[in-house]
C-alpha positions as CSV (number, residue, x, y, z in Angstrom):
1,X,20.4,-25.3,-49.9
2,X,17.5,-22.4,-49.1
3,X,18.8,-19.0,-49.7
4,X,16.8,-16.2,-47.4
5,X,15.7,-13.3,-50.4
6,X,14.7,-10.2,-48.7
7,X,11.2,-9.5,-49.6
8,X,10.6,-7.2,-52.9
9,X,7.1,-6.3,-51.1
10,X,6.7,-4.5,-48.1
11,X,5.0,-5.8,-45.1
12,X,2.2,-3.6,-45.1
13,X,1.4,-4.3,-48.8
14,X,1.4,-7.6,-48.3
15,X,-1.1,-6.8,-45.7
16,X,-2.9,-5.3,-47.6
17,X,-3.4,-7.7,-50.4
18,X,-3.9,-10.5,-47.8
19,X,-6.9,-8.0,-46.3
20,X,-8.2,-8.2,-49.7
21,X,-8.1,-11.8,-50.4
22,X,-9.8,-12.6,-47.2
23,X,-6.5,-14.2,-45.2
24,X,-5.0,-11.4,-43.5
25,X,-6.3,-13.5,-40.0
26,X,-3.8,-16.4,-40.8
27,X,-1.0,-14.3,-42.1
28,X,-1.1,-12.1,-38.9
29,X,-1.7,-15.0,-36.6
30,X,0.8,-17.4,-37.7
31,X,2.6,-15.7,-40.4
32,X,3.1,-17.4,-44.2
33,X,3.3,-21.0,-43.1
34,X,-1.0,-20.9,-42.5
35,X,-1.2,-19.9,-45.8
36,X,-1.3,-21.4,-48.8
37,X,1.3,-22.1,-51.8
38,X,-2.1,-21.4,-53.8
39,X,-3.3,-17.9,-51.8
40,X,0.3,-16.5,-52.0
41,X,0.3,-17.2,-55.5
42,X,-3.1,-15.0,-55.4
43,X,-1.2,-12.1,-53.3
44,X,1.3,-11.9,-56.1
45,X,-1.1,-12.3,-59.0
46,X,-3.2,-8.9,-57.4
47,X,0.0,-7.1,-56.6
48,X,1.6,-7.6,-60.6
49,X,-2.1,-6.1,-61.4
50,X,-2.1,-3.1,-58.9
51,X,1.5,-2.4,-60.2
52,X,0.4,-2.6,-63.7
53,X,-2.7,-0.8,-63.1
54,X,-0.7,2.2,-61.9
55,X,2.0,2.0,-64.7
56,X,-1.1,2.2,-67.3
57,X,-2.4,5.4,-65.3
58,X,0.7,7.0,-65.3
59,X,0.9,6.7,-68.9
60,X,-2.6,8.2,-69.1
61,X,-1.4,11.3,-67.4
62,X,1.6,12.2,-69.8
C-alpha cells in the first residue's frame, strides 16, 4: 500500500545537494534507487539547513 507523494523539492535542488554531497553521478545515472537510505537522509539534513539558513538571513534583513 505505497502512495506516490509528489516531491516537496525540486529536481534541480535535489541536484544540487546531491552535487554537494559527492553523489550526483549515481542519482543522474540510475536515479534514487543507487543511492542510499543513509545519503538521502544527508540531502534532506543539508536542505532543512539551507532553508533555515535563509529564514535566519531574512530575519537579519528586517
Amino acid at each position: 500500500m505505497s502512495r506516490k507523494r509528489k516531491s516537496m523539492m525540486s529536481e534541480n535542488l535535489k541536484q544540487q545537494l546531491a552535487q554537494e554531497l559527492g553523489f550526483s553521478d549515481a542519482l543522474q545515472q540510475e536515479g534514487f534507487a543507487a543511492v542510499s537510505s543513509r545519503d538521502c537522509g544527508n540531502m534532506v539534513r543539508l536542505a532543512i539547513q539551507k532553508a533555515e539558513q535563509q529564514l535566519n538571513s531574512g530575519k537579519n534583513l528586517r
